[in-house]
N, C-alpha and C positions, 0 to 999 in steps of 0.2 A: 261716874267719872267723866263720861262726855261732856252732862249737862253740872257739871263742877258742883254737884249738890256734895259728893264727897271729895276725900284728899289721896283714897286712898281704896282699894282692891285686894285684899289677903285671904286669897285663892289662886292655888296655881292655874298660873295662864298660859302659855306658851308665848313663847321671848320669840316672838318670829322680828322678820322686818316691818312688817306695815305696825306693830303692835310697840316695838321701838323707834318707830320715826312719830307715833304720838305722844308717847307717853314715856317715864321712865319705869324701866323694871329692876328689881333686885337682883340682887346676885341667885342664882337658884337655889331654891328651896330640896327639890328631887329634880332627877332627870327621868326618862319617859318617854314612851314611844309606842305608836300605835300599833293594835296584834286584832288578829283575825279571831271571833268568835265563831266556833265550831261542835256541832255534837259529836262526842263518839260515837263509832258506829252502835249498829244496833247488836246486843249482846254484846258489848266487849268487854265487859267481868269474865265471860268466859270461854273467852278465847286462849289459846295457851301461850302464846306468845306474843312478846310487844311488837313482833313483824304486822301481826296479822291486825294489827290495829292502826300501825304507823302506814301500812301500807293504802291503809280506807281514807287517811286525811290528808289534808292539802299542808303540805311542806313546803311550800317554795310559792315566790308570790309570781310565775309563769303559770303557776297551777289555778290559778286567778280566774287564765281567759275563759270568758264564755258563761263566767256566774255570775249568780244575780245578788249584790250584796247590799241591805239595806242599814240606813242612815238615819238619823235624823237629820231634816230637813236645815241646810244652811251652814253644819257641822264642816270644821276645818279637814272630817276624813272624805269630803264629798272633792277637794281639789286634790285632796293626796291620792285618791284613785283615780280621777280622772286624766293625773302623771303619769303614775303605774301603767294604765292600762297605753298613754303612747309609750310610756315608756319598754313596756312586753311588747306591744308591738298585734295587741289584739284586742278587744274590746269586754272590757269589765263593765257589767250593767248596775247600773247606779240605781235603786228605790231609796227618793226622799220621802220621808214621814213626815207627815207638820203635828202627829197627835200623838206620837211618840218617841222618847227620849231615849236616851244611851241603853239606862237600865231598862228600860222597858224591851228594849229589843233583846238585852242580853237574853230576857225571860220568854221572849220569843221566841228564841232560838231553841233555849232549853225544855220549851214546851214541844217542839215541830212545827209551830207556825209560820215560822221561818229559816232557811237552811244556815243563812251567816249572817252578822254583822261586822263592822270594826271599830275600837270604842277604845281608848287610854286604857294600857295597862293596866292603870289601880280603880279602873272602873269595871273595870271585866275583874279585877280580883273583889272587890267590894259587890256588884249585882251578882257574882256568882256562888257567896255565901249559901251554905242549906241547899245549894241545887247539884245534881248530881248529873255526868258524864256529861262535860263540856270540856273541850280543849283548846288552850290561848297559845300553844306553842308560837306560830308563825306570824312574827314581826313583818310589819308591811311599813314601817317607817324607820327612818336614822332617829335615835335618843335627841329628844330634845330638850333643851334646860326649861324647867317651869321657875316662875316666880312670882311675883305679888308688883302690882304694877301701882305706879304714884301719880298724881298727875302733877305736872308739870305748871310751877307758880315762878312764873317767867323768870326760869334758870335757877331758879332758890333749890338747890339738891340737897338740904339739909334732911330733912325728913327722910328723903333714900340715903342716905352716908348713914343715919340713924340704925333703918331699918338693915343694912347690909352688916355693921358692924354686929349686931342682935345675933342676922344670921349664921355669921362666917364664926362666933363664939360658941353658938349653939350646939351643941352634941346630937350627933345623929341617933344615937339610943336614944334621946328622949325626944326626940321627934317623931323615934317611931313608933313611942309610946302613945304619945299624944294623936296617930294616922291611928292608929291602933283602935283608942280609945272614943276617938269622935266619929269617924270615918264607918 
């Protein structure tokens, strides 16, 4: 899209500012928000109560300070902690990866290689397929609108009035069929 070889981006992106001040984006597709990859503790099939499990994992993003949560390398979650952490008011440690990716680190985690990452919602539900005792509860971002972004042919919006119209007709059942089914 930079190097205007295409017109066009249909993959949710996130509709931030700098990604609107170049380009245009759709209306959204899903909405979405960043969550904390975590294992269950150890044995917690058998434990008797959901206390004794909620009380092992991190619920609240104060429960942040002082961990070490890895990223891929350049990832929009590498500026959204580094807010968190002034925004707690303590310092969350940031490992960039340049040789592994979202899903890579889910399986990370899920191995013990690593204790957390933080990765889009529907990526931690997609790499977290077949793996077992991993918990996404704890939201560390506000939802944000994804959408398919256009580039920009000096003012010409036809193609996004196109693509918006597509979306806003579109039934959310079959789009979930279709996240379902490719995804």
């Amino acid at each position: 899209l930079d190097s205007c070889k295409v017109d066009m981006v249909a993959v949710g992106i996130g509709a931030n500012k700098d990604m609107k001040r170049r380009f245009m984006v759709t209306n959204p597709i899903l909405m979405q928000r960043s969550v904390l990859v975590q294992r269950l503790p150890k044995d917690w099939y058998k434990m008797s109560t959901e206390n004794e499990v909620e009380n092992q994992l991190l619920r609240s993003s104060v429960d942040l300070a002082g961990k070490t949560i890895h990223l891929p390398k350049g990832s929009h979650e590498v500026k959204l902690l580094e807010h968190l952490s002034d925004q707690i008011g303590d310092t969350i440690y940031i490992v960039q990866n340049d040789s592994l990716n979202s899903v890579d680190l889910v399986q990370a985690v899920a191995s013990g290689l690593i204790d957390y990452t933080v990765v889009e919602e529907y990526v931690a539900r997609m790499a977290s397929i077949g793996l077992r005792g991993l918990d996404t509860k704890l939201n560390v971002s506000v939802e944000q609108p994804l959408g398919w972004v256009v580039r920009n042919h000096d003012g010409d919006s036809s193609l996004l009035m196109a693509l918006n119209n597509w979306i806003d007709n579109f039934e959310q059942r079959n789009l979930n069929r279709i996240l379902a089914k490719y995804v």
